[in-house]
C-alpha positions as CSV (number, residue, x, y, z in Angstrom):
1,X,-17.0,32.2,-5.5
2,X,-14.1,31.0,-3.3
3,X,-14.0,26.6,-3.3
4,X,-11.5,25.0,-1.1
5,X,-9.8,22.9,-4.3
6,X,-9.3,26.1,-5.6
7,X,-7.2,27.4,-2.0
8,X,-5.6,23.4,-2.1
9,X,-4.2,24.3,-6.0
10,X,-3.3,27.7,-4.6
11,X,-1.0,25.6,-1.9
12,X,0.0,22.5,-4.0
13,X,1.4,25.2,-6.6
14,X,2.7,27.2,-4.1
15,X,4.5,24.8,-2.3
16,X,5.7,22.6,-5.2
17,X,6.7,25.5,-7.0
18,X,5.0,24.9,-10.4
19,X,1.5,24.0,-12.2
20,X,2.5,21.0,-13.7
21,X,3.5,19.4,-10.0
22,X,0.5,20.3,-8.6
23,X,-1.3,18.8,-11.7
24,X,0.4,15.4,-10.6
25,X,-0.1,15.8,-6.8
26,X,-3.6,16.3,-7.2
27,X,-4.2,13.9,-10.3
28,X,-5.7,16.3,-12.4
29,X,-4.7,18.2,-15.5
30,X,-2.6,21.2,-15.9
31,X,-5.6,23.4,-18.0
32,X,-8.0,22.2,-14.6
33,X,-5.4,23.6,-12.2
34,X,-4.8,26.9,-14.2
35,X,-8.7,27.7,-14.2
36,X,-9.0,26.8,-10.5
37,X,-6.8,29.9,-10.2
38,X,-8.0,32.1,-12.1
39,X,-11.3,31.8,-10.4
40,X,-9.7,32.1,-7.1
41,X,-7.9,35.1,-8.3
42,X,-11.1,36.4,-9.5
43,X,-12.9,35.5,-6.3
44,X,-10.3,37.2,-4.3
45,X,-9.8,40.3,-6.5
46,X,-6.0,39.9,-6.6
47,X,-3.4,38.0,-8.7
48,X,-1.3,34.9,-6.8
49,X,1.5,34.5,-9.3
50,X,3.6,36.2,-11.3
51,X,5.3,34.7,-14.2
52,X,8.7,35.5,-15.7
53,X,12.0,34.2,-17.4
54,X,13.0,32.8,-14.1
55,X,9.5,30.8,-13.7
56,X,6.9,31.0,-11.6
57,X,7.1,33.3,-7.7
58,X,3.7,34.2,-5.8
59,X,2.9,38.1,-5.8
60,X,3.1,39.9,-2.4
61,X,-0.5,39.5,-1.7
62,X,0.4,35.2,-2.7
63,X,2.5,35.2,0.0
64,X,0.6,36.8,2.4
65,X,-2.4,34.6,2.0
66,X,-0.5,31.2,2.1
67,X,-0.3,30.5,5.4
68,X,-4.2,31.5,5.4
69,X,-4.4,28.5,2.9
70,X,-2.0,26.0,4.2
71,X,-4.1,26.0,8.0
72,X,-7.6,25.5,5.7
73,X,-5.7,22.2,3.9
74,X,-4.6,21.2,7.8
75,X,-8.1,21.5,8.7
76,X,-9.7,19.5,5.4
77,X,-6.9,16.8,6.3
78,X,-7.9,16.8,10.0
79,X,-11.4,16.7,9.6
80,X,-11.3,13.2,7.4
81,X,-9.0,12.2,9.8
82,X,-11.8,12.4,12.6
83,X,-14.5,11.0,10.0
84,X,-12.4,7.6,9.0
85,X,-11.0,5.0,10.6
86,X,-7.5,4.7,10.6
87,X,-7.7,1.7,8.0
88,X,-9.6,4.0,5.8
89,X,-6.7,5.5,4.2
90,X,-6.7,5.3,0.2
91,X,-5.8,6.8,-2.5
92,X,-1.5,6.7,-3.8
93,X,1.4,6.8,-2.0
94,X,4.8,6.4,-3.5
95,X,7.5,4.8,-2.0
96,X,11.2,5.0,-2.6
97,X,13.3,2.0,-1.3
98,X,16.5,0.9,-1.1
99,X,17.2,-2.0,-2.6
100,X,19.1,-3.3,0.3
101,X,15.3,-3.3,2.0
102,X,13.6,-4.7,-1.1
103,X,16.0,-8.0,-0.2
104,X,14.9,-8.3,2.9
105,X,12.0,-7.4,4.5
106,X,10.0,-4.9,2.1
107,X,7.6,-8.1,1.1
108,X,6.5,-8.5,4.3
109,X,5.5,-5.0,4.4
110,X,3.6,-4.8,1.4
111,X,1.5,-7.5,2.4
112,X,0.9,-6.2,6.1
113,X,0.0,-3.0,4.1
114,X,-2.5,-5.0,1.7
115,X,-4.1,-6.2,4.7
116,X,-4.2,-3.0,6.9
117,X,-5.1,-0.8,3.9
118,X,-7.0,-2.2,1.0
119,X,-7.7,1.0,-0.5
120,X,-4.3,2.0,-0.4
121,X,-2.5,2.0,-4.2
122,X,1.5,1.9,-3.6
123,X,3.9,2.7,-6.9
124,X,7.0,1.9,-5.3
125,X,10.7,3.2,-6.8
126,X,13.8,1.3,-5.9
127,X,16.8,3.9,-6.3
128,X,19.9,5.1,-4.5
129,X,19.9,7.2,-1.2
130,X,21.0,10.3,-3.0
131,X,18.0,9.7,-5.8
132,X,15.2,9.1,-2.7
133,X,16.7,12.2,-1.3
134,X,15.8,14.0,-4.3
135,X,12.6,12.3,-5.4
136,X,11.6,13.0,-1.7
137,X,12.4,16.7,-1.5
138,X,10.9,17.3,-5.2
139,X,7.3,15.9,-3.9
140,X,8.1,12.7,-6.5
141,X,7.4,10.0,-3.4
142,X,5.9,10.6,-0.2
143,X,8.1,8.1,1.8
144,X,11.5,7.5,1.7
145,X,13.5,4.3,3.3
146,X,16.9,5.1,3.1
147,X,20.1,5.9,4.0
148,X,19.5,9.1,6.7
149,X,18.8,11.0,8.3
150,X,17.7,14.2,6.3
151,X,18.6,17.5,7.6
152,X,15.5,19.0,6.0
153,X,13.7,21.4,8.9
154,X,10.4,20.1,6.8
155,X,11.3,16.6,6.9
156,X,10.5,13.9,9.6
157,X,13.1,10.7,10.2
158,X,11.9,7.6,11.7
159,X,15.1,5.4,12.6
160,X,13.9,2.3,10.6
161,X,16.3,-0.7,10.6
162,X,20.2,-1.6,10.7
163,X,22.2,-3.8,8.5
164,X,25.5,-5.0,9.8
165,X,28.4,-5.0,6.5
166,X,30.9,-7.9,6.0
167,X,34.0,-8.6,3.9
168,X,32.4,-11.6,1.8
169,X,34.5,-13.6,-1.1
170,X,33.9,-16.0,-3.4
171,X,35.7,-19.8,-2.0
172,X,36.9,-20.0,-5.2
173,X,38.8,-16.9,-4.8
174,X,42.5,-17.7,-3.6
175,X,43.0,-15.1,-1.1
176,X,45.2,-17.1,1.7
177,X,45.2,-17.8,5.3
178,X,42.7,-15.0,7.4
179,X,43.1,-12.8,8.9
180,X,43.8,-11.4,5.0
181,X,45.6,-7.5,5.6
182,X,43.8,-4.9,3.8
183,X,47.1,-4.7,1.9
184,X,46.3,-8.6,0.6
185,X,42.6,-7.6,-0.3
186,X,44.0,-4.5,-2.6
187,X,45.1,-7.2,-4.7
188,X,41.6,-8.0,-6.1
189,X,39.0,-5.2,-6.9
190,X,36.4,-4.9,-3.7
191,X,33.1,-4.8,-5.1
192,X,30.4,-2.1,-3.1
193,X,28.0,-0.1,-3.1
194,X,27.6,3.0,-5.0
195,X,31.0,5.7,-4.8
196,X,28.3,8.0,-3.3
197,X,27.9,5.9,0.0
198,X,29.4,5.9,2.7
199,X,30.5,1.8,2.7
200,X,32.5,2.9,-0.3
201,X,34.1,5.7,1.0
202,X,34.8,4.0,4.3
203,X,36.5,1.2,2.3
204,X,38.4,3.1,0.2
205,X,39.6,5.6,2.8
206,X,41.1,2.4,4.8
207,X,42.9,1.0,1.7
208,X,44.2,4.3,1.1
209,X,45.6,4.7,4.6
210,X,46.9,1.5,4.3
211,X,49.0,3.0,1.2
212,X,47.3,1.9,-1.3
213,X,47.4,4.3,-3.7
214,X,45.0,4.1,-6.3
215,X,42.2,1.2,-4.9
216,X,40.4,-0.8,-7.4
217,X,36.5,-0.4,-6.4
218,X,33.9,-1.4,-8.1
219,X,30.5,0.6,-6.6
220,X,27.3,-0.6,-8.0
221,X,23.5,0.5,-7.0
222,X,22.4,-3.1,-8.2
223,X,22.8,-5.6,-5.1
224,X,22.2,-8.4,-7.5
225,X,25.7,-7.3,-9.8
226,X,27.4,-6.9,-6.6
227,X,26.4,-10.6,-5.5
228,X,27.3,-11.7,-9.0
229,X,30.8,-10.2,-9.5
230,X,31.6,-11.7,-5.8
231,X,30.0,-15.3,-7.0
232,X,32.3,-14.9,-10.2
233,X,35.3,-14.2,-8.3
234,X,35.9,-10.9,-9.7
235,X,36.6,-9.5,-6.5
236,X,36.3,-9.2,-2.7
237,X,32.9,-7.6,-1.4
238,X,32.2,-5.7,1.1
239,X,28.1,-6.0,1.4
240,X,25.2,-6.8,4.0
241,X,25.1,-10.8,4.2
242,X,22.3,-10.5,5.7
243,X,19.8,-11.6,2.3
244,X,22.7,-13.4,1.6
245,X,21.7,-16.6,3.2
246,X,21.0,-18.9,0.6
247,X,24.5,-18.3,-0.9
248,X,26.2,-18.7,2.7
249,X,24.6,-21.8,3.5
250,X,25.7,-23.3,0.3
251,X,29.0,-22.3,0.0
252,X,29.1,-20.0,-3.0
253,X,29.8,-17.4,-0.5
254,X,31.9,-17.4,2.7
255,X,32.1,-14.2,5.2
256,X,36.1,-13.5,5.6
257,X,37.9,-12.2,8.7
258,X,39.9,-9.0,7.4
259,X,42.6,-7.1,9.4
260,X,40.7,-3.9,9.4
261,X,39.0,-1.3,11.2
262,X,35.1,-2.5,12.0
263,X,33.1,-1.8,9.3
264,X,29.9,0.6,9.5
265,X,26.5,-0.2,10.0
266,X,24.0,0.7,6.9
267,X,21.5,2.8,9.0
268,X,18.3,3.4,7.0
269,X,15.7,5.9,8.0
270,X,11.9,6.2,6.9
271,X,12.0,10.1,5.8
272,X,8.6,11.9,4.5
273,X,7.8,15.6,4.0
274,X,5.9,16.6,7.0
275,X,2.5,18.4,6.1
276,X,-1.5,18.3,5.6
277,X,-1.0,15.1,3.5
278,X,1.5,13.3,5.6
279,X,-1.1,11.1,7.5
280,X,-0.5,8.0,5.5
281,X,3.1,8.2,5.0
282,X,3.7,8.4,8.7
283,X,1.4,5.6,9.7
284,X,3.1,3.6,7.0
285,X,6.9,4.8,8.5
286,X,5.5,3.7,12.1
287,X,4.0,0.2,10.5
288,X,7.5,-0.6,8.4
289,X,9.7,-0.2,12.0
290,X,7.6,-3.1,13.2
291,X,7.9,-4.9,10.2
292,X,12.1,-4.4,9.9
293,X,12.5,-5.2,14.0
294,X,9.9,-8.4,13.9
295,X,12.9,-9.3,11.0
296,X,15.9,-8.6,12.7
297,X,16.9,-5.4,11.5
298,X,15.8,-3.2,14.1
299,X,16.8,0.5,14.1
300,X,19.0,-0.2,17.6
């Protein structure tokens, strides 16, 4: 007897490339998952996988009948599309976020998102871009905000939100009359983002054409140590001021006019694997532009 959870295991494991993921994608256990295959295989009369050193690889006859299975999980998705409402969507979604968007306007979302979809359970990972990227590809989150976009022929980019940078200091910092040469800054560490992005290598590539030989960076994936090391004067910053208001406005904090090449925009992108499960993911992409342009971040 053929069921269609067994042809869904078939394509989770297929397209994920192992039991165990598809154990997680479909919240079941791995001993459920390898019976659901061996009574397709039996149903069928032919074996799916083959297992060796190298792991696991579908037989011929596995990759012929994929596609088969992949259109039977687009139609299962489209049908409950047609039989629920849009704000019927439930289950889990993960969500990997920049942190840059957990300062800002990532609250406002999850409680539009309470609101629009009370059945909806988020687990929500707040990582590096190069991190989501991976997460995203490996089927670990099913939406990614960051910094895109991906390349991916499977993966769809929504442009989500822009975040202008700024040269921000500490007053306590003696750096001199502005505008401060690049050559003046290189005198403190300037305290970034990660060495990975491309604020950091922007930075450093200006310093270095400047002559500076050997920059002193600081790159951190925590916002709040960057914030903290410019509070405590350790260095000069280069950062999005824009959740930085409460410092500004008190004077912890002060935006500095450097002699320098304009800095780069952080452009962030809502990225997700485009397939029979995608529904949510998108809806929640298209819901979080509104949310980031109603905040003054929009994507242009």
């Amino acid at each position: 007897m053929i069921e269609l959870r067994g042809i869904e295991t078939f394509y989770w494991i297929a397209t994920l490339g192992s039991f165990r993921a598809a154990s997680d994608k479909m919240h079941t256990s791995q001993p459920a998952v390898s019976q659901r295959i061996a009574q397709l295989e039996s149903g069928l009369g032919v074996r799916l996988f083959d297992r060796d050193k190298r792991g696991l690889k579908l037989t011929a006859k596995g990759q012929a009948l994929l596609p088969h299975a992949e259109r039977m999980v687009q139609m299962k998705h489209d049908m409950l599309l047609v039989a629920r409402a849009q704000n019927a969507v439930s289950g889990r979604l993960g969500i990997g976020v920049a942190e840059t968007i957990v300062q800002t306007w990532l609250p406002a979302l999850l409680e539009r998102l309470s609101n629009t979809f009370p059945d909806l359970v988020l687990e929500i990972e707040v990582e590096t871009t190069p991190i989501l990227r991976s997460h995203l590809l490996n089927r670990q989150i099913d939406l990614a905000f960051l910094m895109g976009p991906l390349g991916e022929p499977n993966v769809e980019n929504l442009p989500l939100c822009r975040y202008p940078l700024a040269w921000v200091a500490s007053p306590q910092l003696d750096l001199g009359p502005e505008p401060i040469s690049l050559e003046h800054i290189a005198r403190w560490p300037v305290i970034t983002y990660p060495s990975s992005s491309k604020p950091y290598q922007v930075v450093r590539d200006m310093l270095v054409q400047r002559g500076v030989k050997t920059p002193r960076m600081y790159g951190s994936a925590s916002l709040s140590m960057v914030v903290r090391m410019a509070l405590d004067s350790v260095g000069v910053s280069v950062i999005a001021p824009g959740f930085l208001d409460k410092e500004l406005a008190e004077e912890r904090l002060r935006i500095i006019d450097v002699e320098s090449a304009p800095l780069p925009d952080l452009s962030f992108t809502a990225s997700w694997i485009n397939g029979s499960d995608s529904y949510a993911a998108a809806e929640i992409a298209r819901l979080a532009v509104q949310i980031a342009e109603s905040h003054g971040y929009g994507a242009t």
